[in-house]
C-alpha positions in Angstrom: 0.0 0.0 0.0 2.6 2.6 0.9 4.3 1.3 -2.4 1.4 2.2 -4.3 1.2 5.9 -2.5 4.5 6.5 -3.5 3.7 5.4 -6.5 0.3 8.0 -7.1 2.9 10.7 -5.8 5.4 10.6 -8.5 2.6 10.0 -11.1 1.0 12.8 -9.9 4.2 15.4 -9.8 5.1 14.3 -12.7 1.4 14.7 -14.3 0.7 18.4 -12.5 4.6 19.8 -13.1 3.8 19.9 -16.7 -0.6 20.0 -17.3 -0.5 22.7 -14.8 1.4 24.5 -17.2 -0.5 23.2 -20.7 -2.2 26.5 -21.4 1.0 28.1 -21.2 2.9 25.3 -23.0 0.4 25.3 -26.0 1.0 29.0 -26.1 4.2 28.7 -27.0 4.4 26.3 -29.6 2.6 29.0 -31.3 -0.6 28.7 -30.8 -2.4 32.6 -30.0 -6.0 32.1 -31.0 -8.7 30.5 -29.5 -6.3 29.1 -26.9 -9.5 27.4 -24.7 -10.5 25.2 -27.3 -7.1 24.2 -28.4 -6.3 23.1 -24.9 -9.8 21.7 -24.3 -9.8 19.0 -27.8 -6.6 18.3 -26.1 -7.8 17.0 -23.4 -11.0 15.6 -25.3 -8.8 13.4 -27.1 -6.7 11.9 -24.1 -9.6 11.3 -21.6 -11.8 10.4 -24.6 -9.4 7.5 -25.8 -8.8 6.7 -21.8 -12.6 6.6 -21.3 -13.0 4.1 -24.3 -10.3 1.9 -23.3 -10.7 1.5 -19.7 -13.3 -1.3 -19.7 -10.9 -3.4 -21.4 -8.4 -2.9 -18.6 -10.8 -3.9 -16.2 -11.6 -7.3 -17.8 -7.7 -7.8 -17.9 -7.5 -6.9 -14.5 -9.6 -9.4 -13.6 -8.4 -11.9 -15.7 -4.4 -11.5 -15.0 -4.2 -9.5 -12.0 -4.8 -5.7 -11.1 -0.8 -5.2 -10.8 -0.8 -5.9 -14.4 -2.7 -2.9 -15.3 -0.7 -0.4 -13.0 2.7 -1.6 -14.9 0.7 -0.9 -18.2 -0.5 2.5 -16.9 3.2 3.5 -15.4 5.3 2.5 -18.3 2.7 3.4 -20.6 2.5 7.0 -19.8 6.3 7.5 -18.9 7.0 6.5 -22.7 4.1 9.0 -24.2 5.3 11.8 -22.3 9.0 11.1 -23.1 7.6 11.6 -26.4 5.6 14.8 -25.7 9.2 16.4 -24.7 10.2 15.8 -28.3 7.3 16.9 -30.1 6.9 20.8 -30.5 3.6 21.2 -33.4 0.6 21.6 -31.9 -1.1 18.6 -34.0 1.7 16.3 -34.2 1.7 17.1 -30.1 -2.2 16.4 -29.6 -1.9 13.0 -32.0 0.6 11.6 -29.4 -1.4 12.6 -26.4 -4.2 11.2 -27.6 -2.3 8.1 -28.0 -0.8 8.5 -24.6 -4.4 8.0 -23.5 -4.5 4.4 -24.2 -1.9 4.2 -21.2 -4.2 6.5 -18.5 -4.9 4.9 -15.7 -2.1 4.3 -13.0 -3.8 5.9 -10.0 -7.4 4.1 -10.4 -5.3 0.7 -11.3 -4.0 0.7 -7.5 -7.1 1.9 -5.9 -8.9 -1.3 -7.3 -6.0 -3.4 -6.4 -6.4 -1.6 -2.6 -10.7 -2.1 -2.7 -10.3 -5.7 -3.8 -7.9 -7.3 -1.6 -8.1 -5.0 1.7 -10.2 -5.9 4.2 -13.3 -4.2 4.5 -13.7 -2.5 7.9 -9.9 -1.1 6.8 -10.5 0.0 3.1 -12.0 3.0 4.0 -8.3 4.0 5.3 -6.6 2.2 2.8 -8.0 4.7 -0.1 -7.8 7.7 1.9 -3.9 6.7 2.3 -3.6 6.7 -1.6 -5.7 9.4 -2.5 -3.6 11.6 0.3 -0.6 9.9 -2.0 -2.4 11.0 -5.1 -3.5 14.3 -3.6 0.3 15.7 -2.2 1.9 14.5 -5.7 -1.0 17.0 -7.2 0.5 19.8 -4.4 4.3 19.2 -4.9 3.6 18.8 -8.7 3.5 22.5 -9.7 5.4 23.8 -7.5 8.4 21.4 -9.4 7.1 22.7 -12.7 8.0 26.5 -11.6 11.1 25.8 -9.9 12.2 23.7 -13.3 10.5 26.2 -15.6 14.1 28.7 -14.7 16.5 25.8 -15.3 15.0 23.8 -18.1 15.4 25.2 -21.7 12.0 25.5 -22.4 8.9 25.0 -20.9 8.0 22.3 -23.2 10.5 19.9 -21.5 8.8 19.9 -18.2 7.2 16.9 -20.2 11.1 14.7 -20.0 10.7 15.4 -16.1 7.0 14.0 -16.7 8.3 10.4 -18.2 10.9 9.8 -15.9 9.0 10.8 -12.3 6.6 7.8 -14.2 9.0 5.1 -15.0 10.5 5.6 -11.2 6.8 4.9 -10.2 6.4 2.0 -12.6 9.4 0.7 -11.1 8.3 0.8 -8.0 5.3 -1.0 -8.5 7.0 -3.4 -10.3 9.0 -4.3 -7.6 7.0 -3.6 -4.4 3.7 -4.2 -4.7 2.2 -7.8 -4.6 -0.3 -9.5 -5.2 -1.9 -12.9 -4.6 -4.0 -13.1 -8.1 -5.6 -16.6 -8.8 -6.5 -16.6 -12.9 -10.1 -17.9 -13.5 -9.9 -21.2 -14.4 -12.5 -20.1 -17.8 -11.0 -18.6 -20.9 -10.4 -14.6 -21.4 -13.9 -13.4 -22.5 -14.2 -9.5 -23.3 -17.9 -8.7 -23.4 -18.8 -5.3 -22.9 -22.5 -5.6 -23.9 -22.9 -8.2 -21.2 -21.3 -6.5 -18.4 -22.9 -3.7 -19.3 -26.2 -5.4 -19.0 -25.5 -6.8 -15.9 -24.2 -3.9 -14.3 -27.3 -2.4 -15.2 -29.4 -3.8 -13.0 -27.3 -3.1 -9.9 -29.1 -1.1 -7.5 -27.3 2.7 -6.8 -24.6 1.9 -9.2 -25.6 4.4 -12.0 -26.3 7.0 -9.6 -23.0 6.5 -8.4 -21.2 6.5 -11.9 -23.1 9.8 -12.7 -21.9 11.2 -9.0 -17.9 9.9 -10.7 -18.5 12.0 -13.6 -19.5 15.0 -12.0 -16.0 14.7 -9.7 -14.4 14.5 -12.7 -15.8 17.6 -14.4 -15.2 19.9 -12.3 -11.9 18.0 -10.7 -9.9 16.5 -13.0 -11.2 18.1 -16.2 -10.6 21.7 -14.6 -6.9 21.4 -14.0 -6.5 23.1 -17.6 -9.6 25.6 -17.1 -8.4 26.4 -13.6 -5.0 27.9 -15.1 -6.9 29.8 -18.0 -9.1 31.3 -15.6 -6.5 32.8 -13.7 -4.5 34.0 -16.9 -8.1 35.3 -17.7 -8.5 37.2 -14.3 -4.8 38.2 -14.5 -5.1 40.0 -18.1 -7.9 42.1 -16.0 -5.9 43.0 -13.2 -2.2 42.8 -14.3 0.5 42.4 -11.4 -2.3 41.7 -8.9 -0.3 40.9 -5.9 2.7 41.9 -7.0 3.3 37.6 -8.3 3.9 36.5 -11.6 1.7 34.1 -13.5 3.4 31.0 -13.4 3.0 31.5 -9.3 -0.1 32.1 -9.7 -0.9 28.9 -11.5 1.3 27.0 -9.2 -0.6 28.0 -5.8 -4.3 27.7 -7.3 -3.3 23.8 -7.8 -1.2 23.4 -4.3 -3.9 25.6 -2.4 -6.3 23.1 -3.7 -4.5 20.1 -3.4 -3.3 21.2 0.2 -7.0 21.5 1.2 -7.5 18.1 0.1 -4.5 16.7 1.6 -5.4 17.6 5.3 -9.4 16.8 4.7 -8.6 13.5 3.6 -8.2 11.3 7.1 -10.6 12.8 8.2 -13.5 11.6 5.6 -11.4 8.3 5.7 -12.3 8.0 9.5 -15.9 8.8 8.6 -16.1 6.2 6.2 -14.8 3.9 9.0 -17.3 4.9 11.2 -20.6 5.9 9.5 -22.7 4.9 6.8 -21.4 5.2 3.2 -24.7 7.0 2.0 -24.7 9.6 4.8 -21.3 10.6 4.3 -21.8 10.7 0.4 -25.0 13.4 1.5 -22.8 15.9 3.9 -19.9 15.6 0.7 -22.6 16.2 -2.1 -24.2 19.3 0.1 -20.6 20.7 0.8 -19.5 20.4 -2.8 -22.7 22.0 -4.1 -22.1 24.8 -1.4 -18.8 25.8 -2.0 -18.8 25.1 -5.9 -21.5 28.3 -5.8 -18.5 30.1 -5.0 -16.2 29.6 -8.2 -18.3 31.3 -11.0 -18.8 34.7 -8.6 -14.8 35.4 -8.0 -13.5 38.9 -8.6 -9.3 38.4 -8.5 -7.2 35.7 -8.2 -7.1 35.7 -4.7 -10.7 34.9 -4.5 -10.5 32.3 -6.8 -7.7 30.7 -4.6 -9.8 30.8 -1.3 -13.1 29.2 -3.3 -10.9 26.3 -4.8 -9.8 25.8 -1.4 -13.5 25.8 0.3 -14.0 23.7 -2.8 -11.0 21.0 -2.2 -12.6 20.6 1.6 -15.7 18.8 0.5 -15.3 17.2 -3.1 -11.9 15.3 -2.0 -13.9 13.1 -0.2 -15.5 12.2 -2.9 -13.2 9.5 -4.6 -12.5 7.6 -1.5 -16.5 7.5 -0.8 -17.3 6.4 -4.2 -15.0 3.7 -4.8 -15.7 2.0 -1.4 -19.2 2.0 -2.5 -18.9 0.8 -6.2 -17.0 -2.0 -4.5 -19.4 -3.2 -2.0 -22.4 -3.3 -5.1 -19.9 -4.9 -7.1 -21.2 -8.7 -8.9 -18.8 -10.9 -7.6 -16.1 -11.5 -9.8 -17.0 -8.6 -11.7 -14.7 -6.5 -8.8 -12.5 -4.7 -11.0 -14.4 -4.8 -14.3 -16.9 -2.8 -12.3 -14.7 -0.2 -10.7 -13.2 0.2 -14.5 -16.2 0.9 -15.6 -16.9 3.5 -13.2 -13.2 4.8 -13.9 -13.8 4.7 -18.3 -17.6 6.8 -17.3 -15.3 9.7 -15.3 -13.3 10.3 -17.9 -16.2 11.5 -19.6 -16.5 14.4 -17.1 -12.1 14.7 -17.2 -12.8 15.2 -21.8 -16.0 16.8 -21.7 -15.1 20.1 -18.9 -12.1 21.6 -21.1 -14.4 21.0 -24.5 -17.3 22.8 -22.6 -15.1 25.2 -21.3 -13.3 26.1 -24.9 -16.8 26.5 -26.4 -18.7 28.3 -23.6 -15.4 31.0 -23.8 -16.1 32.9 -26.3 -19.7 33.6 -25.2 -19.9 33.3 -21.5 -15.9 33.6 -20.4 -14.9 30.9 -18.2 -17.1 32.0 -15.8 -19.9 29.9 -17.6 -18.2 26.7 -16.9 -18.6 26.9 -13.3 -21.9 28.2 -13.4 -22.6 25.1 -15.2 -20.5 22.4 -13.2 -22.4 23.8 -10.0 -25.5 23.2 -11.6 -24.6 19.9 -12.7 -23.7 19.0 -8.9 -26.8 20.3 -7.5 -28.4 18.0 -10.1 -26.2 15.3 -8.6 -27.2 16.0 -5.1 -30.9 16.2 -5.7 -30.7 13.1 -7.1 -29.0 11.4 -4.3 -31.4 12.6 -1.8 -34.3 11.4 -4.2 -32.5 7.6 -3.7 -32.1 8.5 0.2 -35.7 9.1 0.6 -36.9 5.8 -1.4 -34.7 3.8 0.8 -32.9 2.7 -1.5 -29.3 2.9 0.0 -30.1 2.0 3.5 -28.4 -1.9 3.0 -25.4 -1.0 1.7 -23.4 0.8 4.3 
C-alpha cells in the first residue's frame, strides 16, 4: 500500500509539473487564437481515448491481476510523455497525447488493487492513504514545474521530467507491490455488452457512476480551465499581488491540493465509522455549497480561497465512491466494475475543457462553473431522491 502511495505521488508530480502549465505550453508552440479550445480538444482526445479503453483494462485486470494494469498505466504513460518532450507542433503534439491515453490509468489501477484485496472495515483507510498519495503529488507537482521552468530550456521539457518521475513509479510498483491473483480457471472473454447489462441492473450503481463524472468535471477536467481562468482574471488586473503568473498557476493547484491533503483522514475515519450513503450526503451538500462560490470570483485571490473551500468537500468524494462501487460490485466482476466507473469519469475529465473552450467565447470561463455547480446540484438532488426511497439503506 505505501508502495502504491508512493507510486500516485510521482505519477501525480510528474502529471501536475507539466498539465498545470498546458495552457501556457500550448502557447508557445505558437498557438495565440482561440487558446481554450485548443487546450480543451486536447484534453477531449486523451480522456476520450482513456474513457474508451478503460473497460478493457478492467476485464484484464480481472483476468491476469490488477498489478498488471498499474505496470501498463506506469510504463505506458512514462513512454508517451518522453515523447511529448520531443514533439513541439501543436497537431503532431495532440496525436501523441491522444495516443498516450490508451496508457491513462495508473492511480485508479492501484485503488482497485487496494478495494479488492483490503479488508473491508480497513478499506475506507486504505483509499484515503492513496488518494492523500495521489493528492500531495498533485500539491508538490507545480510547484516542481516552476522551480524547473528557470532551469530547463524551455517549458515544453517539463514533459522529459514527466516520463521519468513515471518510469521511477512504474518501477516501484513493479518491484513492491504484490499480489496474490488466482486466474479464473474459464477462458479470457471481453464482453462489454454483457457486463454492461449486468451492471445495469445493480441497484445505486448508476447514480454512483453519474456522481464519478461529476467529480471528474469539475476535478480532473478543470486542471486546464483552472490555469486559464486565472491568466483570464490576470489579463484584468495585471500584477495583482505583485506575483507572476506561473506563481499564480502554481498556488491555485497546491492551495487546492493542500485542502485536500489535510481533509482526507478525516473523511477516511468517517467512512470507517458511518454509513457510506450519509457521508456521500454531507460531501454532495458541501460540494454544491462551496462550488456556488467559483463562478462569482472577482481576482485571483478569490479564486484561490473558493478552490480551497471547494478542495474541503469534493476530496472526499473518490475515497467515498469507490468503497461504495465496491461493495455493489457482482462478484467477480470486482475490478471490471470499478473500471467501468473509472472509463464513465473520464467523460466528465474530456467533456469540462471542451465545454469550457466552447462556452469561452460567449460566456468567459465564468460559464463553466456556473454550469458544473448546476450539474452538482443535479447530482445532489438526485442522491437525496435515492435517500428518501430507501434505497441505500443496506449498503453501508
Amino acid at each position: 500500500m505505501r508502495s502504491l502511495a508512493a507510486g500516485n505521488v510521482l505519477i501525480n508530480v510528474g502529471w501536475n509539473a507539466s498539465f498545470a502549465f498546458l495552457p501556457l505550453i500550448v502557447k508557445s508552440m505558437g498557438v495565440e487564437r482561440n487558446l481554450e479550445l485548443w487546450v480543451g480538444v486536447m484534453m477531449f482526445g486523451y480522456y476520450g481515448v482513456s474513457c474508451v479503453f478503460t473497460p478493457v483494462w478492467g476485464v484484464l485486470a480481472d483476468y491476469y491481476g490488477r498489478k498488471s494494469m498499474i505496470l501498463r498505466a506506469g510504463f505506458g504513460m512514462a513512454t508517451g510523455f518522453t515523447l511529448l518532450a520531443m514533439t513541439s507542433d501543436p497537431i503532431a503534439f495532440t496525436l501523441v497525447l491522444v495516443v498516450t491515453g490508451l496508457a491513462n490509468g495508473y492511480v485508479p489501477a492501484g485503488q482497485a488493487l487496494i478495494a479488492t484485496t483490503t479488508p473491508r472495515r480497513e478499506v475506507g483507510g486504505a483509499l484515503a492513504l492513496t488518494q492523500a498519495g495521489a493528492s500531495t503529488g498533485t500539491l508538490v507537482g507545480p510547484m516542481v514545474g516552476a522551480a524547473l521552468v528557470g532551469l530547463l530550456p524551455s517549458m515544453h521539457s517539463l514533459f522529459s521530467f514527466t516520463g521519468v518521475a513515471m518510469y521511477i513509479a512504474g518501477f516501484l510498483a513493479l518491484f513492491l507491490v504484490r499480489e496474490h491473483h488466482v486466474r479464473p480457471s474459464h477462458p479470457l472473454r471481453i464482453d462489454l455488452r454483457g457486463d454492461i447489462a449486468h451492471l445495469w441492473h445493480v441497484p445505486q450503481l448508476k447514480l454512483l457512476y453519474f456522481i464519478q463524472v461529476l467529480f471528474a468535471f469539475t476535478v480532473f477536467g478543470a486542471v486546464a480551465i483552472v490555469t486559464l481562468f486565472t491568466l483570464e482574471l490576470l489579463a484584468r488586473q495585471p500584477g495583482y499581488g505583485g506575483i507572476g503568473v506561473e506563481s499564480w498557476v502554481a498556488m491555485m493547484a497546491m492551495g487546492f491540493t493542500l485542502a485536500s491533503i489535510a481533509v482526507l483522514p478525516f473523511w477516511g475515519r468517517m467512512l470507517n465509522r458511518y454509513p457510506t450513503a450519509r457521508v456521500l450526503s454531507i460531501i454532495l451538500a458541501g460540494t454544491l455549497a462551496t462550488s456556488v462560490l467559483l463562478p462569482l470570483v472577482r481576482n485571483p485571490l478569490d479564486l484561490l480561497i473558493a478552490r480551497i473551500l471547494f478542495a474541503l468537500f469534493v476530496s472526499g468524494l473518490p475515497p467515498t465512491l469507490i468503497r461504495m462501487i465496491r461493495d455493489r460490485a457482482p462478484k467477480g466482476m470486482e475490478a471490471r466494475t470499478l473500471s467501468y466507473g473509472t472509463a464513465i469519469q473520464q467523460i466528465g475529465s474530456a467533456t469540462a475543457p471542451l465545454v469550457a473552450g466552447l462556452l469561452a467565447p460567449y460566456l468567459g470561463l465564468r460559464g463553466y462553473f456556473a454550469l458544473a455547480s448546476g450539474l452538482i446540484g443535479v447530482g445532489w438532488a438526485l442522491w437525496r431522491k435515492a435517500e428518501r426511497e430507501g434505497r441505500t439503506g443496506t449498503h453501508h
